[in-house]
C-alpha positions in Angstrom: 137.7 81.3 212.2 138.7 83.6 215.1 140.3 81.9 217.9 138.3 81.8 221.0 140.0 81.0 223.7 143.2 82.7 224.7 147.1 80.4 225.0 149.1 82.6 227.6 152.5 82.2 227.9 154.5 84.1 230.3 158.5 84.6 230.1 160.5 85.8 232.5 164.3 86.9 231.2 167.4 88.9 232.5 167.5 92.7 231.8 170.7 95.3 232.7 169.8 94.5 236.0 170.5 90.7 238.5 167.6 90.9 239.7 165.3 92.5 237.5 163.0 90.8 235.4 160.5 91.3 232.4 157.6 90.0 232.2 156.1 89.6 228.7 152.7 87.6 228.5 152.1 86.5 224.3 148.2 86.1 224.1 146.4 85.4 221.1 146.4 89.3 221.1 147.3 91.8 222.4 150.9 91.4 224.5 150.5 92.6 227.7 154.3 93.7 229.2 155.0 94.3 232.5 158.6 95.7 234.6 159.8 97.4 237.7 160.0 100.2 235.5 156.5 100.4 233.5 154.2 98.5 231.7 153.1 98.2 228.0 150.4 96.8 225.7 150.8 96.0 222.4 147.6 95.3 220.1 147.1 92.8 217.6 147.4 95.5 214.3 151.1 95.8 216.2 151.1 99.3 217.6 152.2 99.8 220.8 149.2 101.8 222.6 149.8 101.8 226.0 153.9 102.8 228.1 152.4 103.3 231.4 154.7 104.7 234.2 153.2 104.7 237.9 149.9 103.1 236.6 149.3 106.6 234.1 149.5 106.1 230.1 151.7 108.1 228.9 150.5 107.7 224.9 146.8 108.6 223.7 145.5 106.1 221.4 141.5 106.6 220.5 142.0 110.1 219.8 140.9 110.5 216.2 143.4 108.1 214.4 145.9 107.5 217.1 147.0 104.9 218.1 149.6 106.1 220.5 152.4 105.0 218.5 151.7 104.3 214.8 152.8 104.8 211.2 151.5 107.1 209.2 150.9 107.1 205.0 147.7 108.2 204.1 146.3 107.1 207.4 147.5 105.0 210.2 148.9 101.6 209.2 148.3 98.1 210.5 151.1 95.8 210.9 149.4 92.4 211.1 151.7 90.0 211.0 153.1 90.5 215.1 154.9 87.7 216.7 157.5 87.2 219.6 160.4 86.4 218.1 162.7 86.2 221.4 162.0 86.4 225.6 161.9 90.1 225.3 161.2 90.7 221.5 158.4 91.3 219.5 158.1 92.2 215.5 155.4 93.3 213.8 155.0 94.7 209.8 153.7 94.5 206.8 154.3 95.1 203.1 155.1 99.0 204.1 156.2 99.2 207.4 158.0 97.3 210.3 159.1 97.7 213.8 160.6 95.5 216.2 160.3 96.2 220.3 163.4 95.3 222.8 162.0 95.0 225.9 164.5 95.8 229.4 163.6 96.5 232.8 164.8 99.8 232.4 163.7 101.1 228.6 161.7 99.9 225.7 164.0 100.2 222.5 161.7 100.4 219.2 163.6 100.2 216.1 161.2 101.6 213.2 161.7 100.7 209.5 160.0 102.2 206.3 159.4 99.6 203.7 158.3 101.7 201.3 159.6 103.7 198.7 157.8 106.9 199.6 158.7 108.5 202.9 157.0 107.7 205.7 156.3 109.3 209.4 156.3 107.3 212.7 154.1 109.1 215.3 154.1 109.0 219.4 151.0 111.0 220.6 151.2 111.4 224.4 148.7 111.7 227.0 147.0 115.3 227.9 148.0 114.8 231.1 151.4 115.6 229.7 151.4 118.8 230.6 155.8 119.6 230.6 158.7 118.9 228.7 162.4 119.7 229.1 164.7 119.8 226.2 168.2 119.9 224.7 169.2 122.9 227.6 167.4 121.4 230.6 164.6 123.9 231.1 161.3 122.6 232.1 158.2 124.2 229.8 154.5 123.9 229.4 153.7 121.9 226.8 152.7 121.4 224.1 156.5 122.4 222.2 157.2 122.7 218.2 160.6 122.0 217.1 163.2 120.0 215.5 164.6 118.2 218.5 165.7 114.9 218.8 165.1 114.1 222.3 163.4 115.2 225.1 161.2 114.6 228.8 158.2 114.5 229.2 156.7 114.7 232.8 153.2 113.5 234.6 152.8 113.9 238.5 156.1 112.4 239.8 157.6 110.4 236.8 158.8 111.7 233.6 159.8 109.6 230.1 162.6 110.4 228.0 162.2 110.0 224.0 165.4 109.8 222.3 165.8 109.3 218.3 163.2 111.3 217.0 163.7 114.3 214.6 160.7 117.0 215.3 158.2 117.8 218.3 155.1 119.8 217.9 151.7 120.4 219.2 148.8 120.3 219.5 147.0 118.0 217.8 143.8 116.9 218.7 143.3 118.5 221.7 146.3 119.2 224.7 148.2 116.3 222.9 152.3 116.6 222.3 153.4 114.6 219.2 156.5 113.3 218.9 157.5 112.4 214.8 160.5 110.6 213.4 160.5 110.7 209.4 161.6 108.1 207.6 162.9 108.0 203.7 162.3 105.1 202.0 164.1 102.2 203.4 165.4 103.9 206.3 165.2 102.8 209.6 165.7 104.5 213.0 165.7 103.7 216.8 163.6 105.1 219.1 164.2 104.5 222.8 161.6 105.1 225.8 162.9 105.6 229.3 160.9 105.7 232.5 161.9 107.7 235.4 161.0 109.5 238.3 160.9 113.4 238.3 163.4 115.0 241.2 161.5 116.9 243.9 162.6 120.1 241.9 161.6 119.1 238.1 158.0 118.0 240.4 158.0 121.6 242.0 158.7 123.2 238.5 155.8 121.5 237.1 153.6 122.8 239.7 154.6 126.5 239.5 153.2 127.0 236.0 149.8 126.5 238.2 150.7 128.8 240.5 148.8 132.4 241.8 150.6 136.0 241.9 149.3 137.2 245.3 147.2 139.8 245.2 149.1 143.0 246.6 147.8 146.8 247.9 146.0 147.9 245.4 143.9 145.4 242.9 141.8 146.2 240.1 139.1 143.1 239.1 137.9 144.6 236.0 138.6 145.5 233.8 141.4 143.3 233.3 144.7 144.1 230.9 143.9 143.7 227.3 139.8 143.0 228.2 137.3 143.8 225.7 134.2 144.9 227.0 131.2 144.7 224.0 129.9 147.6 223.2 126.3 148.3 223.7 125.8 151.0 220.9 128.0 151.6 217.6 129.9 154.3 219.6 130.0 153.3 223.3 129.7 150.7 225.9 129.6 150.3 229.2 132.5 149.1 231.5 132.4 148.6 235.3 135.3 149.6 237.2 136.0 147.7 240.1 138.8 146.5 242.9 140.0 146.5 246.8 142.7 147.7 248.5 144.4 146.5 251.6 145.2 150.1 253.2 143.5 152.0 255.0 142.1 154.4 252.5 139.4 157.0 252.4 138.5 156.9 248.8 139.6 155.7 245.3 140.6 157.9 242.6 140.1 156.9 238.8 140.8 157.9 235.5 140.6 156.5 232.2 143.3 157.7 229.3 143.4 156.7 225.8 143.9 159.2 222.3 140.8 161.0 221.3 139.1 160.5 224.2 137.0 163.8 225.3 138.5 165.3 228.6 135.6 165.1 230.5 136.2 161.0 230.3 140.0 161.4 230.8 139.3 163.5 233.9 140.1 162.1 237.6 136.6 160.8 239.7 136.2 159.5 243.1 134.8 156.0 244.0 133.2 155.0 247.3 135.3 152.5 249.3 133.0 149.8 251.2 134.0 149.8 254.7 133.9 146.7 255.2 135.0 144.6 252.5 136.9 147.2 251.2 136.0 147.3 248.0 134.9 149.8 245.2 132.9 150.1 242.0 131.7 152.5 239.2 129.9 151.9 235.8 131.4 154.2 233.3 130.0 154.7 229.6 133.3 154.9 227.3 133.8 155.6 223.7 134.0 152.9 221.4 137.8 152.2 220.8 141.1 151.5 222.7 143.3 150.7 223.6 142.4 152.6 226.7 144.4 153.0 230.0 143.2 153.3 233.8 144.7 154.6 236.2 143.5 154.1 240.2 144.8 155.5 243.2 144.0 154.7 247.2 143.6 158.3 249.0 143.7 159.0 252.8 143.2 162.8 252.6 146.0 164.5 250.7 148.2 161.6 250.7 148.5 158.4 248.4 148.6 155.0 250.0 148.9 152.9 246.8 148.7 153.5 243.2 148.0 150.6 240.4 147.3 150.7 236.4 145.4 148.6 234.1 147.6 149.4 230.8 145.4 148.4 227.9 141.7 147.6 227.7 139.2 148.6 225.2 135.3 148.5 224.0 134.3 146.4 221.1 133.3 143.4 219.6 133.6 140.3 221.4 132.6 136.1 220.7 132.6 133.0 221.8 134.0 129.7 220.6 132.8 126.2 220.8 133.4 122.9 218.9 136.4 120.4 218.4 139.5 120.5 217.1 139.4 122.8 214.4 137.8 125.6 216.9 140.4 125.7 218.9 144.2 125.4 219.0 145.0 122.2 216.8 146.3 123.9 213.6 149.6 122.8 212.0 151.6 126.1 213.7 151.0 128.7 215.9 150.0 131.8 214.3 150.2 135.7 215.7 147.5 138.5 215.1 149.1 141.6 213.6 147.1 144.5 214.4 147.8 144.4 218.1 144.2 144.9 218.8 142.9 141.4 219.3 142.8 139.8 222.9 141.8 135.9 224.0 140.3 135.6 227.5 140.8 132.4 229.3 138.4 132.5 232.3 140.5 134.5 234.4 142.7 136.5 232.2 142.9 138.4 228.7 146.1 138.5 226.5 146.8 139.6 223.3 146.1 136.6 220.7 148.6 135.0 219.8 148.5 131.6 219.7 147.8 128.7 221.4 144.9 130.8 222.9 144.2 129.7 225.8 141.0 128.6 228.2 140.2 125.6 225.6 139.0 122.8 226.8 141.7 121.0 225.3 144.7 122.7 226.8 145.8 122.2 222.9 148.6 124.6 221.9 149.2 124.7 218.0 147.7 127.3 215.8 144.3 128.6 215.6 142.0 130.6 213.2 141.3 133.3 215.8 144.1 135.6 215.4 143.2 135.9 211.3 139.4 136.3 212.5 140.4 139.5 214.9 142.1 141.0 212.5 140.2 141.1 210.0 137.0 142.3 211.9 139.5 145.1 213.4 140.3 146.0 210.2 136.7 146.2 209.2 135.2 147.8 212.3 138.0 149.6 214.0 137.2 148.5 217.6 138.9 145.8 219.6 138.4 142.4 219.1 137.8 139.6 222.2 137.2 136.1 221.7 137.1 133.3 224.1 137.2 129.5 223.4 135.9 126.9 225.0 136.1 124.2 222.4 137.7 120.3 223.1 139.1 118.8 220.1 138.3 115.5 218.5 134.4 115.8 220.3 130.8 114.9 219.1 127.9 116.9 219.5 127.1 114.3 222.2 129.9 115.5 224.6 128.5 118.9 223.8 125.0 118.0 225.5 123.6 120.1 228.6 124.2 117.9 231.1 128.0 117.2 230.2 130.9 119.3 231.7 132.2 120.9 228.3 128.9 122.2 227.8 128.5 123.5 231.9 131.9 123.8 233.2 133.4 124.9 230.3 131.6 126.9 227.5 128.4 128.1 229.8 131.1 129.3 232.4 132.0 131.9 229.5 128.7 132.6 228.8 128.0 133.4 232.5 131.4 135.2 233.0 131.4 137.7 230.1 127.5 137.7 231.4 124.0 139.3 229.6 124.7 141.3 226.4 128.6 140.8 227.3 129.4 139.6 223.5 128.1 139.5 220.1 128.0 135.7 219.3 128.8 132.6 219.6 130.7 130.5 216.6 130.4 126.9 217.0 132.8 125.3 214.6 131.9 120.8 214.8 131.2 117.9 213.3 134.5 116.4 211.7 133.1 113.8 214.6 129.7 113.0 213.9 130.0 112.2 210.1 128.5 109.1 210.6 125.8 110.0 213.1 121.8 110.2 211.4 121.4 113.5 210.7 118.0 113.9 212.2 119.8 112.9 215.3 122.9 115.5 214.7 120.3 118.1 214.0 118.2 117.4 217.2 121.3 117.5 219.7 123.1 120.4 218.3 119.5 122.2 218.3 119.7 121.1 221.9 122.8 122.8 222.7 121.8 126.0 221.4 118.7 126.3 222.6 119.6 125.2 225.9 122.4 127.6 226.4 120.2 130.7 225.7 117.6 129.2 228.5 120.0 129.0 230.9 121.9 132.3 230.2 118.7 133.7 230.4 119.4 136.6 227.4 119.2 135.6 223.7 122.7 135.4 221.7 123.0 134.1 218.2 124.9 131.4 217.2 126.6 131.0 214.2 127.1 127.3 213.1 129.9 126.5 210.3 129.3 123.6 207.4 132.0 121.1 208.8 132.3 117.7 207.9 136.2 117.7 206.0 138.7 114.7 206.8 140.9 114.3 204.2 141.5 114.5 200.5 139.4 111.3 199.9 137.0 112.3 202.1 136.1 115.9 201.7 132.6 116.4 202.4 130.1 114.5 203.8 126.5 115.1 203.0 124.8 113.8 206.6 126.1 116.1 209.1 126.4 119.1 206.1 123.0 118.8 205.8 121.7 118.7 209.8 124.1 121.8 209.9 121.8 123.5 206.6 118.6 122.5 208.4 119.8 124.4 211.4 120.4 127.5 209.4 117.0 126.8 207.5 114.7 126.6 210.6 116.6 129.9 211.9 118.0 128.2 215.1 121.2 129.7 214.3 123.2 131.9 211.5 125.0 130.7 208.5 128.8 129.9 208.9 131.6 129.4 207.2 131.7 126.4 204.6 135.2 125.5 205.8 135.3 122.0 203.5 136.2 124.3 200.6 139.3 124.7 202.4 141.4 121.6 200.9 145.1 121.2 199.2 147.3 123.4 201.1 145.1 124.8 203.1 145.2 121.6 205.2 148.4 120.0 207.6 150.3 117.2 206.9 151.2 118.5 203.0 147.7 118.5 202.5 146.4 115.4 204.0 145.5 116.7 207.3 142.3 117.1 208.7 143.5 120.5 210.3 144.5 123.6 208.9 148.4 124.8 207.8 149.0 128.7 208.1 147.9 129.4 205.0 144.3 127.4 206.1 143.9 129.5 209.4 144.2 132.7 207.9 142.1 131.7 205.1 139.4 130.0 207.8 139.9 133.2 210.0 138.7 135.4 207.1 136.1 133.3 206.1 134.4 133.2 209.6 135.0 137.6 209.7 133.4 137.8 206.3 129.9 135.8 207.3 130.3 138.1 210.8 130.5 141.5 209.4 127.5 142.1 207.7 125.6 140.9 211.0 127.1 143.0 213.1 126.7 146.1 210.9 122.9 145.4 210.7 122.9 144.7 215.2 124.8 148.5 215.0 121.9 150.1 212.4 119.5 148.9 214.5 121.0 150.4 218.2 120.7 154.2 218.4 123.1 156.1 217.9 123.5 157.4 221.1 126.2 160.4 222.8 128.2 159.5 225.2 125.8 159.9 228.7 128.5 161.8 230.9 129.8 160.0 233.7 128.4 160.9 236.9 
């Protein structure tokens, strides 16, 4: 019978310091410790799931399987026998797995044994909020790293924690989410140590920077923007709005748009009004399927040229939208690179070639993605630039995905509304890993919900494609529930047929195959997958637009 009521007892012992103390309060569960330095929590199944420095987390338990810091062999382990077994020391293990805390006012040492005779991997997942790390040669970076490191800092506001003892960092996983990993063989044991600090003025300054603006100088061009892929309105053209300010005191604005086999009547220089006031200046031109194009735009005062500015690659083609969890966006094993050059990710504000982590997720994740394999394959197909921009959030239901919640508002209708009506071909909604268990009539009705309501309030219709998703791992490969709410969705014609991305097991899948994400091989293979239920859709939108000239460019 469960204990009811709660025996506290609270300890109070020396550390490094005189006159420091830690505080460590044994419950019936969980331990609750508590320093100068930082506090920590650790629950009754013996993982230690919250290190918090300056009142912020800096581990993530509750996302997917985590459990901030955890073993792992063929799912997270539970070490149930925990007791205090000095002031400042706790153990907790089982049959497989043990680890024993050392708790000091000025680190947490956590000394992490494999029991079995299979090796074994020992996991830290930090908080999102993590959002820099500095390494082995002292330079501060975005996170999330990959590499074989063996210690490093991670930083949050003012404070920062240095890991030391691991052997590998990567990321994402599950969202913006660092991982820290230490393998163990069989029998082996290692020592991890955690220590709080606060970040100098300059590592705080550093962290702010990646944040920061350029300032906007003479001469600006607002669209297009470098590597943006405007979608085309016919097989053979599109149209693509050219537009900027200048600071100086200019008459008029002089364009021209180059690119190979581009007629010369395009490729010729044309003057753009200059608002007076505002100082701005627009013109719609109708371009040639293709690119990568480049413009070129000048500020004119009578014969002489104030300021000159170029917008090196853009192009007209195909372009979609992503949505979903984990697997949509940037949580694969590795990072992976598109190889045709002519793919490009747009974050919100800006469009880069797509290389992984893409970026304007959600998530801030930054592994690998299947977008990069997607592009290239459709480029390869069609011949036009590719654009994609994702929205997704990993390790989310179809709940969080709702109309009035902010993924679905500030994150994947800002998209919608920013690449505005007719501004892309579809949208590919990859989700359900976490909904397995949900009633399907009640999936089916929410994500019906979604789609519906984000065609009402862009006001144009889009198609979405929805993929069959349910995968977790080799135990569990399918599940029929949310499989079949996704079939009924594609039965009743709310949305397209996509990819049946359970299919995708073995190697396909991280962790040697006992993943829920994908390894390289996956994302290519899950990137094809998606192109090959795309093309035939978009051939059949081309048949059914005329085929119309280019309309010359007044």
């Amino acid at each position: 019978m469960e204990r009811l009521l709660y025996c506290a007892l609270t300890i109070a012992v020396l550390s490094e310091s005189v006159d420091a103390k830690v505080s460590l309060t044994l419950e019936a569960q969980p331990i609750a410790v508590s320093t100068t330095k930082y506090t920590a929590r650790i629950e009754p199944d013996g993982c230690l799931t919250q290190l918090k420095i300056g009142g912020i987390n800096y581990l993530a338990p509750g996302v997917s399987i985590s459990r901030g810091s955890y073993f792992f062999q063929n799912g997270a382990l539970k070490l149930d026998d925990v007791k205090r077994v000095a002031d400042n020391v706790v153990e907790a293990g089982n049959d497989q797995a043990a680890i024993r805390y050392e708790f000091a006012d000025q680190q947490l040492v956590a000394r992490v044994t494999n029991k079995s005779a299979t090796e074994m991997v020992f996991f830290v997942v930090l908080n999102g909020l993590v959002g820099a790390v500095s390494l082995d040669d002292g330079q501060i970076q975005q996170t999330a790293v990959t590499g074989n490191y063996t210690a490093a800092d991670f930083f949050i506001d003012r404070h920062r924690l240095r890991i030391e003892g691991f052997d590998k960092l990567w990321g994402p996983w599950q969202g913006p989410h660092q991982v820290v990993q230490t393998t163990l063989k069989a029998g082996e044991s290692r020592t991890l140590t955690f220590q709080p600090q606060d970040a100098t003025e300059a590592e705080r300054l550093r962290v702010l920077s990646f944040k920061s603006a350029p300032p906007e100088g003479e001469l600006t061009v607002s669209s297009p923007r470098d590597y943006q892929v405007i979608q085309r309105t016919t097989r053979e053209s599109g149209r693509v709005l050219i537009s900027g300010r200048t600071k100086t005191p200019a008459s008029e604005i002089k364009i021209r748009v180059v690119g190979e086999d581009l007629p010369d009547e395009v490729q010729s220089w044309r003057k753009v009004a200059i608002n007076g006031q505002t100082r701005k200046f627009s013109q719609w031109l109708v371009l040639p399927a293709g690119g990568w194009y480049r413009l070129k735009v000048a500020a004119i005062a009578g014969d002489t040229t104030l300021a000159e500015t170029e917008v090196e690659h853009f192009g007209v083609g195909e372009v979609f939208v992503g949505a979903g969890q984990s697997n949509s966006t940037n949580c694969g094993q590795f990072t992976t690179k598109q190889t045709s050059g002519m793919v490009s990710s747009f974050s919100g504000t800006n469009w880069q070639i797509a290389d992984d982590p893409q970026p304007g997720v959600a998530d801030r994740s930054q592994g690998g993605s299947f977008w990069p394999a997607f592009g290239d394959k459709l480029y390869l197909e069609l011949g036009v630039p590719i654009g994609v921009a994702t929205t997704g959030y990993g390790g989310t239901s179809v709940n969080q995905w709702q109309p009035d919640g902010d993924l679905f508002q500030r994150w994947f209708m800002t998209r919608v509304h920013q690449l505005g009506p007719q501004g892309f071909r579809a949208v590919l909604w990859h989700q359900g890993e976490s909904d397995v268990n949900m009633a399907p009539n009640e999936y089916h009705a929410k994500l019906k919900n979604t789609i519906l309501s984000s065609i009402s309030q862009a006001g144009w219709e889009f198609p979405w494609f929805v993929a069959h998703v349910s995968y977790h791992n080799p135990e569990q490969p399918r599940f029929e529930s949310v499989r079949g709410a996704q079939q009924r969705i594609w039965d009743e014609g709310i949305a397209e047929p996509g990819p049946d991305t359970d299919v995708l097991t073995g190697d396909h899948r991280d962790f040697e195959g006992k993943g829920i994400h994908f390894s390289p091989k996956g994302l290519r293979a899950h990137g094809e997958m998606w192109a090959d239920k795309l093309l035939p859709y978009v051939e059949a939108k081309l048949a059914e637009n005329s085929e119309a000239a280019i309309v010359p460019n007044r």
